[in-house]
C-alpha positions in Angstrom: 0.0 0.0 0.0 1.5 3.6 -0.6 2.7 5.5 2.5 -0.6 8.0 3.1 0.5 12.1 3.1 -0.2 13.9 6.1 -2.0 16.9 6.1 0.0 19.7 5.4 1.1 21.6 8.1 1.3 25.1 6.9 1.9 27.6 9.7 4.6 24.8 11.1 6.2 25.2 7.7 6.0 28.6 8.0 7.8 29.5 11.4 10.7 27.1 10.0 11.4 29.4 7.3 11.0 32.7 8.7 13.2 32.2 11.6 15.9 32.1 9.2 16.7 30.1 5.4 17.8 26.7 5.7 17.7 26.7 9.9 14.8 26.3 12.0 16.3 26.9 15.6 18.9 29.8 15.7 22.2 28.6 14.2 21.8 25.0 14.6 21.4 22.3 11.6 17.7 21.6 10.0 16.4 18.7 11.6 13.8 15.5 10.1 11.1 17.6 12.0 12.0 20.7 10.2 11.5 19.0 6.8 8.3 17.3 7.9 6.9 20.8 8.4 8.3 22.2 5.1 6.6 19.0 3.1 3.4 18.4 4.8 4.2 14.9 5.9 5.1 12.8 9.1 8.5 12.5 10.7 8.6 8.9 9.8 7.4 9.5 6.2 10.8 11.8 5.8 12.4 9.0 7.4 11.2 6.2 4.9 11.6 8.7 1.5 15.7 9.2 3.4 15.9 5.3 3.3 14.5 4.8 0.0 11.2 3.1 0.8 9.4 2.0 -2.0 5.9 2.7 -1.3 5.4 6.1 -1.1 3.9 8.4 -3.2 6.0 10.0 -6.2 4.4 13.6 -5.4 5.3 12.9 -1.6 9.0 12.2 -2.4 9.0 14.7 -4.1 7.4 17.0 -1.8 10.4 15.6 0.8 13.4 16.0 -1.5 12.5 19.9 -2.4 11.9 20.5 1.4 15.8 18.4 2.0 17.2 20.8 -0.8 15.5 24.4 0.3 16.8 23.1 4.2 20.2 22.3 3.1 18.7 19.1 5.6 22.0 16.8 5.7 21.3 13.4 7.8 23.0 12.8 10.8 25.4 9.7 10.0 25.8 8.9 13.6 22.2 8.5 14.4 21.3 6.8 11.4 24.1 4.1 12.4 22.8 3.6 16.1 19.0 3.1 14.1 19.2 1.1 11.3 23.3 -0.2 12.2 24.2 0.4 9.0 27.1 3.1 8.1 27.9 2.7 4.6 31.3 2.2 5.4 33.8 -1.4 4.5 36.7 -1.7 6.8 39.9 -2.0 4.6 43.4 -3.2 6.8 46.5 -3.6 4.2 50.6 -3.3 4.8 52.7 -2.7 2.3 51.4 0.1 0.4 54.4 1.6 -0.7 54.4 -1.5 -3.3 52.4 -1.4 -6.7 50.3 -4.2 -6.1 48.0 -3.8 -2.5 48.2 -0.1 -3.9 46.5 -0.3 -7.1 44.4 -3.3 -5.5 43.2 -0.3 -3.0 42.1 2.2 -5.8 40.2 -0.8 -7.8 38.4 -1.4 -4.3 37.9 2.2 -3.5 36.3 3.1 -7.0 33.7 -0.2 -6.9 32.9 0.6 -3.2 32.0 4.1 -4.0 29.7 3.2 -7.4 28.1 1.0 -4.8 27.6 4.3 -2.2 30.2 2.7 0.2 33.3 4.5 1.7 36.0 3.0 3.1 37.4 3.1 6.5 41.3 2.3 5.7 43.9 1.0 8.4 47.8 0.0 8.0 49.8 -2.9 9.6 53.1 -1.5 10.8 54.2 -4.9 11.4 52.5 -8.1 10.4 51.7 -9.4 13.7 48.7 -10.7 16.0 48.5 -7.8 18.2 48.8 -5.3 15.0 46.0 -7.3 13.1 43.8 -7.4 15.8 44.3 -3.5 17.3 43.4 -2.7 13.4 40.6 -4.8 13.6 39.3 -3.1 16.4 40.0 0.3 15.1 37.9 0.1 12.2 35.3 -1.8 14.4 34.8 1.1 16.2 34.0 3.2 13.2 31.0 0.8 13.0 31.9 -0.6 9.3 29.4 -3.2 7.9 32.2 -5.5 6.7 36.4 -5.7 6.6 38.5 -6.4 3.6 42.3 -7.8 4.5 44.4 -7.2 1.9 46.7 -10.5 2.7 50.3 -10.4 1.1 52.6 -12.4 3.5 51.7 -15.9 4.5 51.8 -15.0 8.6 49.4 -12.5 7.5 47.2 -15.0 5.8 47.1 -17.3 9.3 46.2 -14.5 11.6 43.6 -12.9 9.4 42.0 -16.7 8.8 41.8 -16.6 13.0 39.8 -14.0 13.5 36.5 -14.6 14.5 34.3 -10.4 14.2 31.1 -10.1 14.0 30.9 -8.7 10.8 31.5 -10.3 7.4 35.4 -10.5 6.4 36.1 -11.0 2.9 40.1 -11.8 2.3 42.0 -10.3 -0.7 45.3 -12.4 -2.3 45.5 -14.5 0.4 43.5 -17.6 -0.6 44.5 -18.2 -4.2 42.0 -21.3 -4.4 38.9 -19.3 -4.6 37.3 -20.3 -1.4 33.7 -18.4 -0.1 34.6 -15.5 0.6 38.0 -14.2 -0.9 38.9 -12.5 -4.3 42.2 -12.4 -6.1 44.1 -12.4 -9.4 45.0 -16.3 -10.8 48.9 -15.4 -10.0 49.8 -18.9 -11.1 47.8 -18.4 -14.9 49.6 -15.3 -14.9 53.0 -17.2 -14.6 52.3 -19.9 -17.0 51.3 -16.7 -19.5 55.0 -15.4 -19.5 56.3 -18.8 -19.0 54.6 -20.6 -22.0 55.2 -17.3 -24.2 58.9 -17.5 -24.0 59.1 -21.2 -24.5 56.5 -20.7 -27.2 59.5 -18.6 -28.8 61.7 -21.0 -29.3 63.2 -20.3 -25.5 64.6 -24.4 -24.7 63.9 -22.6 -20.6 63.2 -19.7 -18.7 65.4 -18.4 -16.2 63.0 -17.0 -13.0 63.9 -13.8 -11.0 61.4 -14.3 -7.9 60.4 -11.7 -5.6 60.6 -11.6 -1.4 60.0 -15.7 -0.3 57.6 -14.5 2.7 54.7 -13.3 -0.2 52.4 -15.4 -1.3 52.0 -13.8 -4.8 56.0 -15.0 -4.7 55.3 -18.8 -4.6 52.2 -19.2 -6.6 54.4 -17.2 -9.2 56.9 -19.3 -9.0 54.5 -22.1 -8.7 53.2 -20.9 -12.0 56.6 -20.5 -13.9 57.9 -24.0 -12.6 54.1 -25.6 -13.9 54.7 -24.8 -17.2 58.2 -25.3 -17.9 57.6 -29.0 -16.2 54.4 -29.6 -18.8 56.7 -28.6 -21.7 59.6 -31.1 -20.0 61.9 -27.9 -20.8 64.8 -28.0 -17.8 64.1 -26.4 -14.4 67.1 -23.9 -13.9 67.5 -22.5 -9.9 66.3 -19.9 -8.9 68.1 -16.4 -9.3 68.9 -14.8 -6.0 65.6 -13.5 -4.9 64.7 -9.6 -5.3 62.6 -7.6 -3.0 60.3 -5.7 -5.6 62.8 -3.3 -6.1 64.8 -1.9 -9.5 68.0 -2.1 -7.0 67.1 -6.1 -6.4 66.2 -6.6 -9.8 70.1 -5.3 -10.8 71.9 -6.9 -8.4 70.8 -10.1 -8.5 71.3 -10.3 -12.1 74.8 -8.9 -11.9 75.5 -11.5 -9.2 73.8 -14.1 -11.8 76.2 -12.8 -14.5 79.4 -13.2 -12.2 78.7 -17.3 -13.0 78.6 -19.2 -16.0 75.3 -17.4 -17.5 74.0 -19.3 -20.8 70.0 -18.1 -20.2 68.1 -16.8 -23.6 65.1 -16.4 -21.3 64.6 -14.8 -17.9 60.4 -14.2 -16.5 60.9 -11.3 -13.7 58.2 -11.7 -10.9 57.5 -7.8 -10.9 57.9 -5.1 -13.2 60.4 -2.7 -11.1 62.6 -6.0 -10.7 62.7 -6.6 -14.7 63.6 -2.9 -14.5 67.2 -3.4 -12.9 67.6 -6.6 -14.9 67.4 -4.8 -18.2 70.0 -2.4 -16.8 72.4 -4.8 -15.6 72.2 -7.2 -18.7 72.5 -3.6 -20.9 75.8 -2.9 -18.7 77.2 -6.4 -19.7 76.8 -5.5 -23.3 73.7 -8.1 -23.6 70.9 -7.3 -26.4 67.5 -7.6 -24.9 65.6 -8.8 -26.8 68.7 -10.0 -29.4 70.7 -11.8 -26.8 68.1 -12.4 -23.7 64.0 -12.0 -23.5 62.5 -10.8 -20.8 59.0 -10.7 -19.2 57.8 -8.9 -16.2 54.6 -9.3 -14.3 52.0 -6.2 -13.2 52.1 -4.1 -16.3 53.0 -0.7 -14.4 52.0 2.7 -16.5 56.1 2.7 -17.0 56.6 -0.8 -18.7 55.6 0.2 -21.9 58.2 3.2 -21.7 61.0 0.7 -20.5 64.0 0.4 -23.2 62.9 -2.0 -24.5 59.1 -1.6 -24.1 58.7 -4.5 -21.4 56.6 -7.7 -22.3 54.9 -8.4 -19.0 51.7 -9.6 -17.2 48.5 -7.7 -16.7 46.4 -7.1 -13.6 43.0 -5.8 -13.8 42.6 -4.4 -10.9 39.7 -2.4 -11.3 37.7 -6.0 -12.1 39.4 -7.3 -8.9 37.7 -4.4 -6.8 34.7 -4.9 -8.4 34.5 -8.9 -7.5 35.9 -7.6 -3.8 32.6 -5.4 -3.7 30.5 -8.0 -5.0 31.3 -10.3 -2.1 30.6 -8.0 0.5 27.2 -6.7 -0.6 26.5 -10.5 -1.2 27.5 -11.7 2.5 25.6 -8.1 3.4 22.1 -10.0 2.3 23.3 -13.0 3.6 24.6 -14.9 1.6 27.1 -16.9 3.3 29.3 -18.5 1.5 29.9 -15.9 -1.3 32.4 -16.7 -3.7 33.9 -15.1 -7.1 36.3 -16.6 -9.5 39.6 -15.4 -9.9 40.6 -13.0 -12.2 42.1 -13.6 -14.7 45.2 -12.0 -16.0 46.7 -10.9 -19.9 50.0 -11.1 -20.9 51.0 -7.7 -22.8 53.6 -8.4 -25.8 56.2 -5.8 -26.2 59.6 -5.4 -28.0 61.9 -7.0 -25.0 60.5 -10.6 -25.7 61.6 -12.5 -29.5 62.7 -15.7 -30.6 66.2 -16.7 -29.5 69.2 -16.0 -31.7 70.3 -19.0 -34.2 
């Protein structure tokens, strides 16, 4: 049934107004009251046409949403959480944001959450510990957020964030690669096959890997990824190179200490971009083509890797899709569905200029 109007309520309406434009007591804020007056209707019509009810009258909402814009009426946030215990706003705890990855994984999230007329509510772990995860926890707790996202790099991480037991939903971000209820993530171990199975699709007899920091997960399932396919092609399984730590420094110096030995690799698949970075400097200083003498793929496709000499063939991560499967999750766990899950994203290989058939 539509919501009945009230009888308007013109000498109410009229005091609000004249005691001054958009405020009804002195200097202080419009209140529901004060709209009710302006419209005609009742308090908890104002209240239902604010909450999007969908039985009321067009002409009444409209009546209400002239009387919100000639009030300059803005809800009170506060209120409306203590009422309905909703706030609009996800909980979002991440470390490592000085790193490409969780960073551009937090503007995917924070451009689906606000299409969806979410906020966030964003916390940092200064150390990947218990006592950090859970004082973050409670932090963005108190802020009353309907769900949290973790945004799980390191394995420890992964652990302590599976522990928690809050009374909201949690939804887990590149921690669980296996797709489980409840957690989103790129398919890092498709996206290592992709670089893998391009170079050996080349001509490459093996690919050389350059991993990142051991304690990230994205780190093994790369690797995980990069030794699957070169084991499906029965192509050799060189060792590792000395492990970077994301960096264009780490990326250089491992491969200068990999060109101090016997180095016979046509192939080498970096496990981030920056790291390719310092390898494409170090093999340029040891008077090594690229891609004449040695190929190279990255992983991440930063805004820079096309701009690399030469333009660097990497992996790509949509991470705008990844915030939007994020969102999904929560707003599906939000209606209750418990066991929410999304597949994982899947990732492109880009093919540039630093990637070509080996030299006869």
């Amino acid at each position: 049934m539509p919501e009945p109007e009230v009888g308007p309520r013109r000498s109410s309406a009229k005091t609000a107004t004249s005691a001054a434009p958009g405020r009804s007591h002195g200097n202080s804020p419009p209140r529901m009251e004060d709209v009710a007056n302006i419209a005609g209707v009742s308090h908890q019509t104002v209240s239902r046409v604010l909450n999007d009810f969908p039985k009321i009258r067009p002409a009444t909402r409209a009546r209400v949403l002239a009387a919100i814009e000639e009030l300059g009426y803005r809800r009170n946030t506060a209120a409306r959480t203590l009422v309905t215990r909703r706030s609009g706003s996800i909980g979002v705890i991440t470390a490592d944001m000085n790193h490409f990855g969780p960073a551009s994984i937090m503007l995917g999230l924070e451009s689906a959450s606000r299409a969806a007329g979410y906020s966030l509510s964003l916390e940092g772990l200064p150390e990947i510990s218990a006592t950090a995860l859970r004082h973050a926890v409670d932090r963005v707790l108190d802020q009353a957020v309907e769900a949290v996202v973790i945004i799980v790099a390191h394995q420890a991480a992964l652990a302590l964030a599976q522990s928690l037991d809050i009374e909201v939903p949690l939804v887990l971000v590149e921690g669980d690669l296996s797709a489980t209820p409840l957690t989103a993530g790129v398919d890092q171990i498709a996206g290592a096959r992709l670089a893998t199975n391009h170079l050996l699709d080349l001509g490459h007899q093996s690919v050389v890997h350059l991993p990142g920091p051991a304690d990230w997960l994205e780190v093994a399932a790369r690797r995980d990824g990069w030794r699957m396919a070169l084991e499906e092609r029965r192509a050799p399984v060189p060792a590792l190179m000395v492990e970077g730590d994301w960096t264009s420094r780490s990326g250089y110096q491992a491969t200068r200490a990999m060109l101090a030995e016997a180095f016979t690799a046509t192939a080498i698949f970096a496990a981030n971009d920056q790291m390719a970075l310092g390898l494409l400097r170090a093999l340029h200083e040891a008077g090594l083509r690229v891609p004449g003498d040695v190929s190279v793929v990255g992983f991440d496709d930063v805004p820079e890797s096309g701009y690399f000499t030469p333009p660097l063939t990497t992996v790509r991560q949509d991470f705008a899709e990844l915030g939007q499967r994020i969102m999904g999750l929560v707003l599906r766990r939000l209606a209750g569905e418990l066991d929410a899950s999304e597949p994982l994203v899947e990732p492109l290989l880009i093919i540039r200029s630093s990637t070509a058939a080996p030299a006869s």
